[in-house]
Backbone bond lengths (Angstrom), bond angles and torsions (degrees), N, CA, C in turn:
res aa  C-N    CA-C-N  psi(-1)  N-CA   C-N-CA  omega(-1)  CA-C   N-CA-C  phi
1 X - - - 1.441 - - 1.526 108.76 -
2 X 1.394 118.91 135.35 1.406 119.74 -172.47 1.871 109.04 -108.73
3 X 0.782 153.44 73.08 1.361 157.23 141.43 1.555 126.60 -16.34
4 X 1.465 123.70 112.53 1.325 113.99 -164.36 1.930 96.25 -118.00
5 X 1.252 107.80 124.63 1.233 118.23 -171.34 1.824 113.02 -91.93
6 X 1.036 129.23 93.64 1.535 119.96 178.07 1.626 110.27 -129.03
7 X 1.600 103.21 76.62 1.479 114.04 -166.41 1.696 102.26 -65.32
8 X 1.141 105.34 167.52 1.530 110.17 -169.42 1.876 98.93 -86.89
9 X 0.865 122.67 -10.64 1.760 121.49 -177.38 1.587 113.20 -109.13
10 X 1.871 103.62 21.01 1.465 103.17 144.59 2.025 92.44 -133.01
11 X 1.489 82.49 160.12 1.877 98.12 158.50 1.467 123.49 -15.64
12 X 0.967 116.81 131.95 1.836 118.54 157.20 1.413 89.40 -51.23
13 X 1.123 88.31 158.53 1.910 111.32 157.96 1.089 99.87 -86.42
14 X 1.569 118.17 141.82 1.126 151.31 176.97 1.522 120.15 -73.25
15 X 1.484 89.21 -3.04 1.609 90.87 -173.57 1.953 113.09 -159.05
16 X 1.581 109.06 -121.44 1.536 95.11 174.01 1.662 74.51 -131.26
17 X 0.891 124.91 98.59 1.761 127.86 151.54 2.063 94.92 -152.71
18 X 1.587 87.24 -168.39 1.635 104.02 -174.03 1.390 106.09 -144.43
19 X 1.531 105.21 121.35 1.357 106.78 -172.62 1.712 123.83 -60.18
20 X 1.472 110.32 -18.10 1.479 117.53 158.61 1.470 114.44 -136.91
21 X 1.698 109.56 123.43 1.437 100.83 165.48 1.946 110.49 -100.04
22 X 1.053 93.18 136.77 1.506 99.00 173.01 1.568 114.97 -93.92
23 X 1.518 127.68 130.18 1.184 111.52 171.21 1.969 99.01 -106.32
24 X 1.860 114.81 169.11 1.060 99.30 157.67 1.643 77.21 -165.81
25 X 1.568 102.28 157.05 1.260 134.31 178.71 1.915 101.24 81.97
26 X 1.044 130.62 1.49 1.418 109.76 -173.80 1.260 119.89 -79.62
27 X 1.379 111.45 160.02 1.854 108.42 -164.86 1.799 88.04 -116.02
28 X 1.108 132.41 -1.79 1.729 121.40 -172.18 1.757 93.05 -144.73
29 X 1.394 94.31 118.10 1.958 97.45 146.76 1.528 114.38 -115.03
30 X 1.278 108.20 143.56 1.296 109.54 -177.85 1.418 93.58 -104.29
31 X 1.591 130.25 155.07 1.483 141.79 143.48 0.996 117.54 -115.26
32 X 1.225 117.73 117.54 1.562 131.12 -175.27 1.605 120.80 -111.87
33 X 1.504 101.97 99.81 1.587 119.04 -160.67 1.358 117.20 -60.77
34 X 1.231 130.28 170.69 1.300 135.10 -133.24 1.733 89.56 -78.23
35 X 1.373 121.24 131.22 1.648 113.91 173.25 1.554 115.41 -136.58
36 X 1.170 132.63 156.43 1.426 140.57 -139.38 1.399 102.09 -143.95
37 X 1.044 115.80 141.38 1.480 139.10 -173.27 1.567 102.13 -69.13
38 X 1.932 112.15 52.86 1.126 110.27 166.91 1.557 111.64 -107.66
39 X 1.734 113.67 -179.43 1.583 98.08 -169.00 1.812 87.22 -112.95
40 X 0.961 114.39 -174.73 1.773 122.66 -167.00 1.185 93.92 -59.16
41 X 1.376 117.36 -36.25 1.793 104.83 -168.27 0.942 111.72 -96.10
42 X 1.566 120.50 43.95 1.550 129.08 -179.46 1.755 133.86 60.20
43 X 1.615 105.69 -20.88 1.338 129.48 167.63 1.668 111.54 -45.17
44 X 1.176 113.92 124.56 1.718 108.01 175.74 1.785 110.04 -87.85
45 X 0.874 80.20 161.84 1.521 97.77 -172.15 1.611 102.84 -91.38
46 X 1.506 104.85 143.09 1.437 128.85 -168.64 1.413 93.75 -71.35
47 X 1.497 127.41 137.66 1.636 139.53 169.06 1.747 103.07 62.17
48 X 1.709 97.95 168.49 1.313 92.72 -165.43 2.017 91.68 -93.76
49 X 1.501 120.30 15.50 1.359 107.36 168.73 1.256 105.52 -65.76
50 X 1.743 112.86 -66.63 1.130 123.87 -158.75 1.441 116.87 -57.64
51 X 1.719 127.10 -36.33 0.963 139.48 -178.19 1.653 95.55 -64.52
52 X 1.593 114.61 -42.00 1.590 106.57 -174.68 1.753 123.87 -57.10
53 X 1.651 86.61 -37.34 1.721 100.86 176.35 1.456 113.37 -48.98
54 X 1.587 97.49 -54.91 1.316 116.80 -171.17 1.559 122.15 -51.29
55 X 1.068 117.32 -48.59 1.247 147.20 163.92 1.761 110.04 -48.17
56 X 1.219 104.85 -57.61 1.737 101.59 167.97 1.652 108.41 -73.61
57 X 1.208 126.58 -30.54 1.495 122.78 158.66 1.588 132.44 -32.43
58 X 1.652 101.89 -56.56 0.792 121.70 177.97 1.747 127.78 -74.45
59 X 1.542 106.30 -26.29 1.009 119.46 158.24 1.890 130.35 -65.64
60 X 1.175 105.04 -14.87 1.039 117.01 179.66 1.295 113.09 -119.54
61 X 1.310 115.53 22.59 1.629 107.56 171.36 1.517 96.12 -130.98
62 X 1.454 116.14 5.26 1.935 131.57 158.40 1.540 90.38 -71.80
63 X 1.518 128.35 -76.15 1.187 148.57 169.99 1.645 105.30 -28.87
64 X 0.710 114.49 -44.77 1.849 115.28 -173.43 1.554 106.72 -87.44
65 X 1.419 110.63 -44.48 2.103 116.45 163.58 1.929 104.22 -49.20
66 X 1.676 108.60 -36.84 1.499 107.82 -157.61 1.949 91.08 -80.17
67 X 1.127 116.58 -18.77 1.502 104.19 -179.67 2.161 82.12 96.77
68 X 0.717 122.66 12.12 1.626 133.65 -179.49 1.594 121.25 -91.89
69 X 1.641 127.39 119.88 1.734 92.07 159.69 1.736 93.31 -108.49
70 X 1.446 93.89 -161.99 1.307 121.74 163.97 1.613 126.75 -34.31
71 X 1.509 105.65 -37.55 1.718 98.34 158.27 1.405 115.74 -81.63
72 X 1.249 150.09 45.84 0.919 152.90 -164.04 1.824 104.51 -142.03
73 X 1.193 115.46 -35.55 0.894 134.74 179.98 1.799 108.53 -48.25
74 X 1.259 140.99 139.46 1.534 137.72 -160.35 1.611 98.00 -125.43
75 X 1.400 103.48 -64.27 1.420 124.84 -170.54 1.561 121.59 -142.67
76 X 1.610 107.38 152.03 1.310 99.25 -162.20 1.702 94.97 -146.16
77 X 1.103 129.57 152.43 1.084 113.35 -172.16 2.025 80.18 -148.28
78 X 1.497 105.35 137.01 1.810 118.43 174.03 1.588 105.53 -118.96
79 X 0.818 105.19 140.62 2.032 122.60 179.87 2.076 102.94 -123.07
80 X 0.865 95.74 95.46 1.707 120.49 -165.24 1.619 79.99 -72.62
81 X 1.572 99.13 160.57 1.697 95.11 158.08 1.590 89.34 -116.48
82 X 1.145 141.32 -29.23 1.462 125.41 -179.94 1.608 99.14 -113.88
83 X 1.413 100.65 148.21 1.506 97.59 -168.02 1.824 88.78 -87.71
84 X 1.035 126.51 -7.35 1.526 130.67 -172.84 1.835 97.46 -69.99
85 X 1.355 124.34 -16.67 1.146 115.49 178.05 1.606 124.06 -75.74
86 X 1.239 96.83 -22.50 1.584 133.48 -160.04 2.295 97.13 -18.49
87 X 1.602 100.88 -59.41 1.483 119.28 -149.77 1.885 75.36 -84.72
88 X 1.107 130.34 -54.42 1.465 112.40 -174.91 1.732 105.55 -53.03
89 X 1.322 133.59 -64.02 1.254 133.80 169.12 1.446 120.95 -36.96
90 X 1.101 114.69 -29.47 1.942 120.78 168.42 1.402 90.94 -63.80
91 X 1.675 108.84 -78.53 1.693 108.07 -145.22 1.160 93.86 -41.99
92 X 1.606 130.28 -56.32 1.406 121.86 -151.45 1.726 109.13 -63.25
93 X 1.186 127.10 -33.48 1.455 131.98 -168.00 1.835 96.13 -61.33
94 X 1.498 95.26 -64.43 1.577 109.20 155.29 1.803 117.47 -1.73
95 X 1.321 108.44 -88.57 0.890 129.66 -163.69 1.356 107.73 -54.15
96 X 1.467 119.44 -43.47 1.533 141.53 -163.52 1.200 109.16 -90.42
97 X 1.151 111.28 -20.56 2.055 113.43 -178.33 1.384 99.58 -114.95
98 X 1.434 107.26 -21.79 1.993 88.33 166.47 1.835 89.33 86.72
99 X 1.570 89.91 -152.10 1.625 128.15 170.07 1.654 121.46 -69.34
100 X 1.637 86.59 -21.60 2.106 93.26 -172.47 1.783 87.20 -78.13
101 X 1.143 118.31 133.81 1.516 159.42 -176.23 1.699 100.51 -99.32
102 X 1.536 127.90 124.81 1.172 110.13 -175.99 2.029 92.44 -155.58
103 X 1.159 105.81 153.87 1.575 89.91 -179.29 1.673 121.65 -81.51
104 X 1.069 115.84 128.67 1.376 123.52 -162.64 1.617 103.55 -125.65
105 X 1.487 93.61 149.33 1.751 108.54 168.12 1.155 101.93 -158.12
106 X 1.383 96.25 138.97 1.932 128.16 -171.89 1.498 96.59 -119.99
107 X 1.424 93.66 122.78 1.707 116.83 174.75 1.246 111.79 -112.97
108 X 1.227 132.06 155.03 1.286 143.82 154.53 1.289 127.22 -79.49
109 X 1.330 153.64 96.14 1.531 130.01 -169.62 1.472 101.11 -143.77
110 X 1.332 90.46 -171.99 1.978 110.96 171.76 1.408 98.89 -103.19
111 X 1.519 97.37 123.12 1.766 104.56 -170.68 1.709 90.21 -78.04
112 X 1.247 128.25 166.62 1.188 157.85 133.21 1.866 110.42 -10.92
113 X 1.289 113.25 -75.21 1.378 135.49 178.77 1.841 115.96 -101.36
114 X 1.390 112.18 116.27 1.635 85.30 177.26 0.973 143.17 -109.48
115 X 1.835 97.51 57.38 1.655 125.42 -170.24 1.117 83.58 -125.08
116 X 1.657 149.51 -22.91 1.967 136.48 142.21 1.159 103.90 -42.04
117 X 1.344 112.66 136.40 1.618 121.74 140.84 1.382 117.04 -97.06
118 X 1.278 120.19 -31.80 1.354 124.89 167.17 1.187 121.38 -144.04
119 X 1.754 111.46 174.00 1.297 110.06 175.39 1.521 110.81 -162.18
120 X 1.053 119.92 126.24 1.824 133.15 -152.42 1.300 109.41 -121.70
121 X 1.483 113.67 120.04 1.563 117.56 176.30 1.688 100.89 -106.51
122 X 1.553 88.15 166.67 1.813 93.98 166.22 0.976 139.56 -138.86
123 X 1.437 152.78 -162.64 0.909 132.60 155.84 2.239 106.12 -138.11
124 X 1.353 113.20 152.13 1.304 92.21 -172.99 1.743 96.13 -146.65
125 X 1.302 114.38 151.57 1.564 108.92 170.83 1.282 104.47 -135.96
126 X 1.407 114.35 165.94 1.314 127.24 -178.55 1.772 107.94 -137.08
């Protein structure tokens, strides 16, 4: 059972997530390590859309190996390389998580490589 906590004596969310998800009774968590808007053959993807798509692609074909989809998903945490991407990186999460609400945090940093624009971990239970 997944439980989304948004007590009235912190902030609305700023967006469609939940500032605490609670899990209880699950027998599997998945963690799904930091991944980048690359394509199987390691090639990055042109702009930080495509790399963004890519990146939720890839996250969901960890999720699809785990016997997992997208409602499964708990928490998600994105490391932007320009914080100017910020509202393109929403819509797309948006789009890809639907209605499922999950706790999220968007960072700003210096990626690793600086042909990444981003790179998105997760977390998932069953």
């Amino acid at each position: 059972m997944i439980t989304h906590h948004n007590p009235s004596a912190v902030y609305p969310p700023a967006g469609p997530y939940s500032h605490g998800v609670e899990l209880a009774g699950f027998s599997r968590l998945l963690w799904i390590s930091g991944t980048m808007g690359l394509a199987p053959d390691g090639a990055a993807a042109d702009g930080f859309q495509a790399q963004c798509e890519q990146a939720w692609a890839n996250i969901g074909a960890v999720l699809d190996g785990a016997g997992m989809t997208w409602a499964n998903l708990v928490k998600v945490t994105c490391f932007l390389g320009d914080r100017r991407d910020r509202d393109v990186n929403a819509a797309i999460r948006n789009r890809v998580l639907g209605d499922h609400k999950v706790a999220v945090t968007v960072v700003a940093v210096n990626l690793l490589d600086p042909a990444w624009k981003l790179e998105i971990e997760a977390l998932a239970a069953v």
